[in-house]
KESE-222794 format. One record per residue (C-alpha): x, y, z; residue number from 1. Coordinates in Angstrom, 2 decimals, decimal comma, padded with zeros to 5 digits, always signed. Layout:
<atoms>
<atom><u>X</u><v>Y</v><w>Z</w><resi>NUM</resi></atom>
...
</atoms>
This chain:
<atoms>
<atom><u>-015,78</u><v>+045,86</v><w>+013,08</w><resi>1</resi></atom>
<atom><u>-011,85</u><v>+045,94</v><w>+013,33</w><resi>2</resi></atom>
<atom><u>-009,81</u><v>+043,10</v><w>+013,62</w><resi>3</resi></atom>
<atom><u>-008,40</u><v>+042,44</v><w>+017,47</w><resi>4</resi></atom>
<atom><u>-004,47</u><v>+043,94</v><w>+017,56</w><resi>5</resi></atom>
<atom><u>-002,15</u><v>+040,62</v><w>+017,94</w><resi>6</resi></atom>
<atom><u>-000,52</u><v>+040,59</v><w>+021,51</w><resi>7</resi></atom>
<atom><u>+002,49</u><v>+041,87</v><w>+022,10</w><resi>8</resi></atom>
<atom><u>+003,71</u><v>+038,42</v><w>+023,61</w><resi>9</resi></atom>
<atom><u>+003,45</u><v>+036,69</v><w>+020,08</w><resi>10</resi></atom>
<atom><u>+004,74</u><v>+039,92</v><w>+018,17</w><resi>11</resi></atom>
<atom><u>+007,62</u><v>+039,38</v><w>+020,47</w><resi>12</resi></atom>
<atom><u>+007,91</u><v>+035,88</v><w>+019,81</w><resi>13</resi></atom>
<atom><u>+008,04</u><v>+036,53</v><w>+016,22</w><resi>14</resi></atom>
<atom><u>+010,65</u><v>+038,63</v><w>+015,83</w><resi>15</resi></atom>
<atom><u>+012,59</u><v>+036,26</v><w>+018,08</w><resi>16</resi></atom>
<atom><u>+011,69</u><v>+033,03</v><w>+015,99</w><resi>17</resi></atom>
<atom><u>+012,75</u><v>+035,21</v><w>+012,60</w><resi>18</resi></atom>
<atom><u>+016,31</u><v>+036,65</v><w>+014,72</w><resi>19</resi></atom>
<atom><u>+017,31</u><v>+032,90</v><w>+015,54</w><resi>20</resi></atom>
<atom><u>+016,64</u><v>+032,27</v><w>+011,90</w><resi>21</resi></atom>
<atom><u>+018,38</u><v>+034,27</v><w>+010,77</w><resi>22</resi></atom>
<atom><u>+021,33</u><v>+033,56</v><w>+013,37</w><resi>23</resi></atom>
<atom><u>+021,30</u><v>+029,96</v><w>+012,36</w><resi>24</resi></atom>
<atom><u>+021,66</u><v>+030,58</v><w>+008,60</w><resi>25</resi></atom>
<atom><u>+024,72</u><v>+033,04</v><w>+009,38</w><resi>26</resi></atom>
<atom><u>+026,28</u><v>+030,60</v><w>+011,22</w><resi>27</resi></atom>
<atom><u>+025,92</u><v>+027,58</v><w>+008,51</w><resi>28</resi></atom>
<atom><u>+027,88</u><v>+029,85</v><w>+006,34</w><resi>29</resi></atom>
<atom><u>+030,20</u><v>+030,41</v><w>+008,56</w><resi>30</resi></atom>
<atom><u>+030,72</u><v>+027,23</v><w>+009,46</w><resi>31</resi></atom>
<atom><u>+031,41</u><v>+026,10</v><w>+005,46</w><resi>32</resi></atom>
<atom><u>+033,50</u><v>+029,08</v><w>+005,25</w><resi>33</resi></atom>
<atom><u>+035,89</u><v>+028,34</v><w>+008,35</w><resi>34</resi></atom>
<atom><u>+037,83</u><v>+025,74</v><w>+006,89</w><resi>35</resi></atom>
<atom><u>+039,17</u><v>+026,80</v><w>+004,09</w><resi>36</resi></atom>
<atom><u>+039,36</u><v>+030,63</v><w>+005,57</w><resi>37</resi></atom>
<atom><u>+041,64</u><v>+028,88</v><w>+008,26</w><resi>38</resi></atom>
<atom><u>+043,62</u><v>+027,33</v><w>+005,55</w><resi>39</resi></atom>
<atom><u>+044,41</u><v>+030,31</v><w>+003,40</w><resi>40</resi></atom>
<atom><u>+045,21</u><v>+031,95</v><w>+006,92</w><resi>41</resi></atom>
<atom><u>+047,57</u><v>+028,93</v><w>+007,97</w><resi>42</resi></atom>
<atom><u>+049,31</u><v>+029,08</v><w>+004,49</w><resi>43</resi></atom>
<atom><u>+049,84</u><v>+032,86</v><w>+004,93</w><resi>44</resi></atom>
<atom><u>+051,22</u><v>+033,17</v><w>+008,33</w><resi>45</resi></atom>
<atom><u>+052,68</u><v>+030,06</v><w>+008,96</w><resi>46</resi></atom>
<atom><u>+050,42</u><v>+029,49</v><w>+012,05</w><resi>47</resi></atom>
<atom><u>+049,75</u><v>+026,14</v><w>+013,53</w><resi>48</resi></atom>
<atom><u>+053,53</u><v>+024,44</v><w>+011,50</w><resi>49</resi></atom>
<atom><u>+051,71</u><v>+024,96</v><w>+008,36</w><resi>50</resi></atom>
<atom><u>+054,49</u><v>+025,69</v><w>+005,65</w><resi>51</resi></atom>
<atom><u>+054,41</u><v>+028,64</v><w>+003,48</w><resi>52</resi></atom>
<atom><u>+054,48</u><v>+028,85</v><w>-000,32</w><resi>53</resi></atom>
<atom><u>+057,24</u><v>+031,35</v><w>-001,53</w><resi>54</resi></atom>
<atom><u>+058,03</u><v>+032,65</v><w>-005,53</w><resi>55</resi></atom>
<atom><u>+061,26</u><v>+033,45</v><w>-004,76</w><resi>56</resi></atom>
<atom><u>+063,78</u><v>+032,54</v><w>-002,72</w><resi>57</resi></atom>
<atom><u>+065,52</u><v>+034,98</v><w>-000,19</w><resi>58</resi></atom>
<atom><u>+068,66</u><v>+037,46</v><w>-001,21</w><resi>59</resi></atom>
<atom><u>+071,01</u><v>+036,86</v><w>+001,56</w><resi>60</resi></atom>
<atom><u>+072,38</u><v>+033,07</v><w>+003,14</w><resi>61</resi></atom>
<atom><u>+072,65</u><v>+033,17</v><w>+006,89</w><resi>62</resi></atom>
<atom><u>+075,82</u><v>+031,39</v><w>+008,53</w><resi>63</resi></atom>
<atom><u>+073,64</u><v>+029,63</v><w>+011,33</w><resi>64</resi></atom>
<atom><u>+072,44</u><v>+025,99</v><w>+009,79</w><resi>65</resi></atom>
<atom><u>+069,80</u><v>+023,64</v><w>+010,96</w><resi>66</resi></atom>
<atom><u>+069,29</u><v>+019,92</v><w>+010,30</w><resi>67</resi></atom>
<atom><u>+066,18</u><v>+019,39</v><w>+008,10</w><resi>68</resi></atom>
<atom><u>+064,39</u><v>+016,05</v><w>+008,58</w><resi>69</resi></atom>
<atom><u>+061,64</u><v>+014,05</v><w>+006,55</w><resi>70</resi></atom>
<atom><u>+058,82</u><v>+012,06</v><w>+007,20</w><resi>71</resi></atom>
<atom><u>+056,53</u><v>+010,75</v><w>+004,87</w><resi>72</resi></atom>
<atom><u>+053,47</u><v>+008,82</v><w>+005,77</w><resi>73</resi></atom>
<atom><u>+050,40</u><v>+007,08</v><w>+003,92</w><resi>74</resi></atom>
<atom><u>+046,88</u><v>+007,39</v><w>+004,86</w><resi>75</resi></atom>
<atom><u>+044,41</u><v>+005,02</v><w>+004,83</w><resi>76</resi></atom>
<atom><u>+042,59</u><v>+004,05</v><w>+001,37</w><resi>77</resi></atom>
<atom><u>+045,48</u><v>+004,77</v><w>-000,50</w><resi>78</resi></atom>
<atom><u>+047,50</u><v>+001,52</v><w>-001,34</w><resi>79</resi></atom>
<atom><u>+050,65</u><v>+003,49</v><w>-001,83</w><resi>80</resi></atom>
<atom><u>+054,52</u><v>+003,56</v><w>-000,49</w><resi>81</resi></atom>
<atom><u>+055,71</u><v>+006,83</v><w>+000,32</w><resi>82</resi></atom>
<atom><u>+059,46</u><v>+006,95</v><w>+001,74</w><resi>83</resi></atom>
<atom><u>+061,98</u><v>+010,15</v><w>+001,40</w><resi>84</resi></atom>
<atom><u>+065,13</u><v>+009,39</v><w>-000,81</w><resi>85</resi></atom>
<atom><u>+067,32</u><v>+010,96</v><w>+002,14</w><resi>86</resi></atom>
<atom><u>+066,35</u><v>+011,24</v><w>+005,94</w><resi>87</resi></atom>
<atom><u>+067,83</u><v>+014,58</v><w>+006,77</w><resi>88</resi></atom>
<atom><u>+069,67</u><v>+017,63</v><w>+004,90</w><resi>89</resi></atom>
<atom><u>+072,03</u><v>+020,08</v><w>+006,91</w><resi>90</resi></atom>
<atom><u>+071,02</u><v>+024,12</v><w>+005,72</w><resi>91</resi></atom>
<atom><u>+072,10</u><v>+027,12</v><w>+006,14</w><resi>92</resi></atom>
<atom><u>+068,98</u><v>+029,80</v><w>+007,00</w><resi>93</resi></atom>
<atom><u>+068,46</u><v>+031,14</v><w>+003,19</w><resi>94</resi></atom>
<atom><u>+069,83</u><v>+028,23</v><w>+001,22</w><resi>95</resi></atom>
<atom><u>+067,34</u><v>+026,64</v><w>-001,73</w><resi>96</resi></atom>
<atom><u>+067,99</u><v>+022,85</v><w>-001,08</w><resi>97</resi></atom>
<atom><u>+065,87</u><v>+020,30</v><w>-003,24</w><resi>98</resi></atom>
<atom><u>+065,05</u><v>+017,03</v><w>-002,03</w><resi>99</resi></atom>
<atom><u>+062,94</u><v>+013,74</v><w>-003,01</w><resi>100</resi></atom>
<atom><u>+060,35</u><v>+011,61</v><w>-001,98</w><resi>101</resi></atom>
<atom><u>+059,75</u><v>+008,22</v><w>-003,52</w><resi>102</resi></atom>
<atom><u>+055,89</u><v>+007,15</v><w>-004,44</w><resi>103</resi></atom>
<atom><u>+054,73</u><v>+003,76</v><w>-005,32</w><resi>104</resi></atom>
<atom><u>+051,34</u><v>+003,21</v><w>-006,16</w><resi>105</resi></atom>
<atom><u>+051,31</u><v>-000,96</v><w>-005,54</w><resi>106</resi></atom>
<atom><u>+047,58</u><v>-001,55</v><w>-006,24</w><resi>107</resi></atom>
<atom><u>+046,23</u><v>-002,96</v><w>-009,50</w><resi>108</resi></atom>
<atom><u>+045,07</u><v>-000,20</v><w>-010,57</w><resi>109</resi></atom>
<atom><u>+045,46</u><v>+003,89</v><w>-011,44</w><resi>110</resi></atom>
<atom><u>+045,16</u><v>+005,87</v><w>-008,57</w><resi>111</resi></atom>
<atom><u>+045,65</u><v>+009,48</v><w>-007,66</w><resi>112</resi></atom>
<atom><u>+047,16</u><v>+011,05</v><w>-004,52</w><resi>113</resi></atom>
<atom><u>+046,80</u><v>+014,46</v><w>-002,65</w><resi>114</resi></atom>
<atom><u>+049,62</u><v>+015,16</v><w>+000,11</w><resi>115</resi></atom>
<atom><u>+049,21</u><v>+017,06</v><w>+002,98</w><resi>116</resi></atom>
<atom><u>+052,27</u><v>+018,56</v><w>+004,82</w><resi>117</resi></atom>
<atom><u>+053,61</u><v>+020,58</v><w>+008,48</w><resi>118</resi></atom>
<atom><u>+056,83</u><v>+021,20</v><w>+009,93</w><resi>119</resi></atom>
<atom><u>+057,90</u><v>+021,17</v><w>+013,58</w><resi>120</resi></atom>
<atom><u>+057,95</u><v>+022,87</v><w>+016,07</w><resi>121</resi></atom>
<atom><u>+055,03</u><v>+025,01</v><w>+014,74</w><resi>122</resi></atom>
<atom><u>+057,06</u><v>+027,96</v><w>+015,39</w><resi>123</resi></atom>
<atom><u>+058,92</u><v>+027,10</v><w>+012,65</w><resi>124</resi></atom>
<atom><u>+055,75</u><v>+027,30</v><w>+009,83</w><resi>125</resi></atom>
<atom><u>+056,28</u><v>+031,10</v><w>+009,72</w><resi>126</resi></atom>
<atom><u>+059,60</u><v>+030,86</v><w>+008,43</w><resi>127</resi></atom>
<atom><u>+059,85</u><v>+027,44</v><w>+006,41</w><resi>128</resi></atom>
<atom><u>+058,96</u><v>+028,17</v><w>+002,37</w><resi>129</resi></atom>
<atom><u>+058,69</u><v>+025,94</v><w>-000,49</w><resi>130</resi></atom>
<atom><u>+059,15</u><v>+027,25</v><w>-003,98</w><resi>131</resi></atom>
<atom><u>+058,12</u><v>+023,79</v><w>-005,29</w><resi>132</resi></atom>
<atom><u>+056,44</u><v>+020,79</v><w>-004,20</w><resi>133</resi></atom>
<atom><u>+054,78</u><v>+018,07</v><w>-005,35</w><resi>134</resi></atom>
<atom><u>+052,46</u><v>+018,48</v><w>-002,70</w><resi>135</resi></atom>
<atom><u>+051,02</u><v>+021,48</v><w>-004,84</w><resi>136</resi></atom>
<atom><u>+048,90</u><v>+019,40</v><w>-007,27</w><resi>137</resi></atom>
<atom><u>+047,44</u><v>+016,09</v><w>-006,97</w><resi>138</resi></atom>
<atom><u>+049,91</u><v>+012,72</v><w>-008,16</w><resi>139</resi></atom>
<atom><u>+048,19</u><v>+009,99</v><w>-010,29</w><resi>140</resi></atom>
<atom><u>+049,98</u><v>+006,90</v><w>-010,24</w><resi>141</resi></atom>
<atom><u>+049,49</u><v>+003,56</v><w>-012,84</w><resi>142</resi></atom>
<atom><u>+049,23</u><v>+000,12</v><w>-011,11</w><resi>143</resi></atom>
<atom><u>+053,42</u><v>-000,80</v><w>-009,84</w><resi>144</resi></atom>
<atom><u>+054,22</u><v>+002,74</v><w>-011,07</w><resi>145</resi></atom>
<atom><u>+056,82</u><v>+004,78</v><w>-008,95</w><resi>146</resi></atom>
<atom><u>+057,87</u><v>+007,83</v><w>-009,49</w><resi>147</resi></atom>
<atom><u>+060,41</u><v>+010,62</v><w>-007,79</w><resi>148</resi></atom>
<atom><u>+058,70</u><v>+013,77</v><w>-006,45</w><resi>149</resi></atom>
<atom><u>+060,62</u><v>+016,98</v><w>-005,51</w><resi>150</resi></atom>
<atom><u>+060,33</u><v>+019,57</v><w>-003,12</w><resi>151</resi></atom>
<atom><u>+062,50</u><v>+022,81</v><w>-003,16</w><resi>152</resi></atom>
<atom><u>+062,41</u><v>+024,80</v><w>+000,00</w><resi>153</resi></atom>
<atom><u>+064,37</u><v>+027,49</v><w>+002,26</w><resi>154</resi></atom>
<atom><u>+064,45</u><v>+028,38</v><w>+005,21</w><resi>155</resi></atom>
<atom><u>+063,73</u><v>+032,16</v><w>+006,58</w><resi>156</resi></atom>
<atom><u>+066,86</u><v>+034,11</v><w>+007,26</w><resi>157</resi></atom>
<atom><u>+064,83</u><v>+036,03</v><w>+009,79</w><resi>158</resi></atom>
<atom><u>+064,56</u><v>+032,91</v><w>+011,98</w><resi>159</resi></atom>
<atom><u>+067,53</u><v>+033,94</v><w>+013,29</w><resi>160</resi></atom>
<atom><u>+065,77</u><v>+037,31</v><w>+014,78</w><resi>161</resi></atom>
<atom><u>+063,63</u><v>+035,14</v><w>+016,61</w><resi>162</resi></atom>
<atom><u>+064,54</u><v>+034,64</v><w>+020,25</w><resi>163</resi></atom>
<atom><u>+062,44</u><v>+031,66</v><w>+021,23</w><resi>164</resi></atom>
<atom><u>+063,52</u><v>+029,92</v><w>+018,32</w><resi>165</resi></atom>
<atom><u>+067,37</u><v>+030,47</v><w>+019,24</w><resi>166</resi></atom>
<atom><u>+068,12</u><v>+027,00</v><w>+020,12</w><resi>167</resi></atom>
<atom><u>+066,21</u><v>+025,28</v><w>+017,55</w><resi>168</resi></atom>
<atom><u>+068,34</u><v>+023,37</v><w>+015,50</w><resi>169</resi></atom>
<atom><u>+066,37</u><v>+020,63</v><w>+013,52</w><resi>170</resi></atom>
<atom><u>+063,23</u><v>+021,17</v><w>+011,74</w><resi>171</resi></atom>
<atom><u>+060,85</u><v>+018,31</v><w>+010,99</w><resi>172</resi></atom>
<atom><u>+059,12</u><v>+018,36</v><w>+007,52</w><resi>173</resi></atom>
<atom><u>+056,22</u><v>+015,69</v><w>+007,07</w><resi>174</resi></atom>
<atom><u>+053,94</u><v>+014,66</v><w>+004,07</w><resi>175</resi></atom>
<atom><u>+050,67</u><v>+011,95</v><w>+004,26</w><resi>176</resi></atom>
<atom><u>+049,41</u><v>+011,28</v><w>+001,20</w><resi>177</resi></atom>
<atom><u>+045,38</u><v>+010,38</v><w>+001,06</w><resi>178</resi></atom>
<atom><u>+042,94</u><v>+009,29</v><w>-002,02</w><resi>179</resi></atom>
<atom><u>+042,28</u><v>+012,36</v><w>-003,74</w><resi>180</resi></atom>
<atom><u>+038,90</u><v>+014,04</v><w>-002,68</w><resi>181</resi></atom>
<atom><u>+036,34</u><v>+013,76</v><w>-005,54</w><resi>182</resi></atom>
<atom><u>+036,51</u><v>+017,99</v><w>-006,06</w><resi>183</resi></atom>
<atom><u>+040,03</u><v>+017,79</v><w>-006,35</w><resi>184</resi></atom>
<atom><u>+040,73</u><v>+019,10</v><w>-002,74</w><resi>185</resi></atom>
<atom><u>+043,20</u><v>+018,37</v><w>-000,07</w><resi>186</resi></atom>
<atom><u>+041,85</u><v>+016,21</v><w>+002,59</w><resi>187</resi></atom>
<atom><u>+041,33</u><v>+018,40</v><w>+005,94</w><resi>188</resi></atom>
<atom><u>+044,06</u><v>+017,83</v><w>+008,34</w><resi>189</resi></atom>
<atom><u>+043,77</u><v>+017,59</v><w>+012,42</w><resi>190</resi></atom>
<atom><u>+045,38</u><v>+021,16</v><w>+012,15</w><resi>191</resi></atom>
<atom><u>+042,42</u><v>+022,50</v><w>+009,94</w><resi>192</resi></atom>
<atom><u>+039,99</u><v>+020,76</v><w>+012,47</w><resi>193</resi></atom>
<atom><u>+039,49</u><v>+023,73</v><w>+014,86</w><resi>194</resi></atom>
<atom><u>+039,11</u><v>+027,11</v><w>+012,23</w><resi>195</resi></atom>
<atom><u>+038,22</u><v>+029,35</v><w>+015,55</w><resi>196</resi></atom>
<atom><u>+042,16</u><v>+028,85</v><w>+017,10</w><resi>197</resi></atom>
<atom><u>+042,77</u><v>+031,11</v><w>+013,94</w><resi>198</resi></atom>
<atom><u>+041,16</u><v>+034,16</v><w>+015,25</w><resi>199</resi></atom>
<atom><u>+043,00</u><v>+034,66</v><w>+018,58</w><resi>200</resi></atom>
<atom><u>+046,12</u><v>+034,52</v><w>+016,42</w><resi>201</resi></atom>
<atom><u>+045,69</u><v>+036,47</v><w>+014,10</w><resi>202</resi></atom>
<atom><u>+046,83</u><v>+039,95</v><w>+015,92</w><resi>203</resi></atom>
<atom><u>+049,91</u><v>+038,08</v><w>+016,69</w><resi>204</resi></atom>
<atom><u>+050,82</u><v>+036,39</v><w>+013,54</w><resi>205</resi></atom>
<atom><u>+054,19</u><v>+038,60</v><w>+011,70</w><resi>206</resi></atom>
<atom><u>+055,23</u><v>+036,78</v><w>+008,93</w><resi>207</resi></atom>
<atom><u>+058,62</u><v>+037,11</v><w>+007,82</w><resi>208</resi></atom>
<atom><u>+059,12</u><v>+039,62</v><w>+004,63</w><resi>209</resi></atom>
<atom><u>+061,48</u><v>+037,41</v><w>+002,51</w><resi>210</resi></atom>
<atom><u>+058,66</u><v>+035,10</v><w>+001,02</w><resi>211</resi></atom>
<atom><u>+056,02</u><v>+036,33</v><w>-001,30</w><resi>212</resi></atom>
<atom><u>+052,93</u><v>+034,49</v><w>-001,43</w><resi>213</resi></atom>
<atom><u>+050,51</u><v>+032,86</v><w>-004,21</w><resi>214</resi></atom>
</atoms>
């Protein structure tokens, strides 16, 4: 006697059950992968005001300047003081100009920093590079201990090709410093929050030629 044939109803519901299964696990991935996909995207193209990370700096010095401001900020959990050494540096597009921020760790005890930065307008992230920053690696502070921290950065020459951002003539750099994350990772900023925004710019994202990336 042969078994009955199963219905076609629960063969179909089967193959259903193991495609939303499968849909579900894809999309768990994708989900871990977003965020730091987004980042390495934001870094890249200066999307969103995030700054970009440049070897070198550019060959030629434009004759239109810009007003550079600093803000500095601490988030919560860290006991620190975070302040720039100067509020504002006048550039020229193309000029290496090195700045400082002052850290204080004023808690009783060792603790270590990881800073998170933008620049405004968010235009501006395509064309705003850093060569070096302390922002790079994480900052571990004794109990009272201060210390000066960096930052070397330019300014895009081809900013000045850029129509909309004709009239823009101050830039806004700003750095919040959290507790270090227990892997050793930046904490994820409001800008890293939504990882899909990255998609529907990414056929419009032309980063400028000058920097070369890590």
């Amino acid at each position: 006697m042969t078994a009955p044939e199963t219905p076609p109803r629960h063969r179909n519901f089967g193959i259903t059950a193991a495609a939303l299964a499968v849909f579900v696990a894809a999309m768990v991935g994708m989900s871990f992968a977003a965020v730091p996909l987004y980042r390495a995207f934001c870094q890249a193209t200066g999307y969103n005001g995030t700054v970009r990370r440049a070897e070198v700096a550019p060959t030629t010095v434009s004759d239109r300047m810009v007003t550079v401001r600093f803000d500095a900020n601490v988030g919560n959990g860290l006991g620190w003081s975070f302040t720039p050494a100067q509020r504002s540096v006048r550039v020229k597009l193309g000029e290496v100009a090195t700045v400082k921020f002052v850290a204080e760790n004023r808690m009783p005890e060792t603790s270590t920093g990881s800073a998170v930065f933008n620049v405004s307008p968010d235009d501006v992230g395509a064309y705003f590079n850093k060569i070096a920053c302390f922002c790079f690696t994480q900052q571990t502070l004794k109990a009272n201990e201060s210390e000066e921290l960096p930052v070397s950065f330019f300014v895009d020459p081809a900013m000045a090709k850029n129509g909309e951002l004709a009239t823009t003539d101050t830039i806004t750099l700003s750095y919040t410093f959290y507790p270090a994350t227990p892997d050793g990772s930046a904490p994820q900023t409001s800008s890293e929050a939504k990882p899909a925004r990255a998609v529907a710019a990414v056929a419009a994202a032309e980063p400028p030629a000058a920097a070369k990336l890590q």
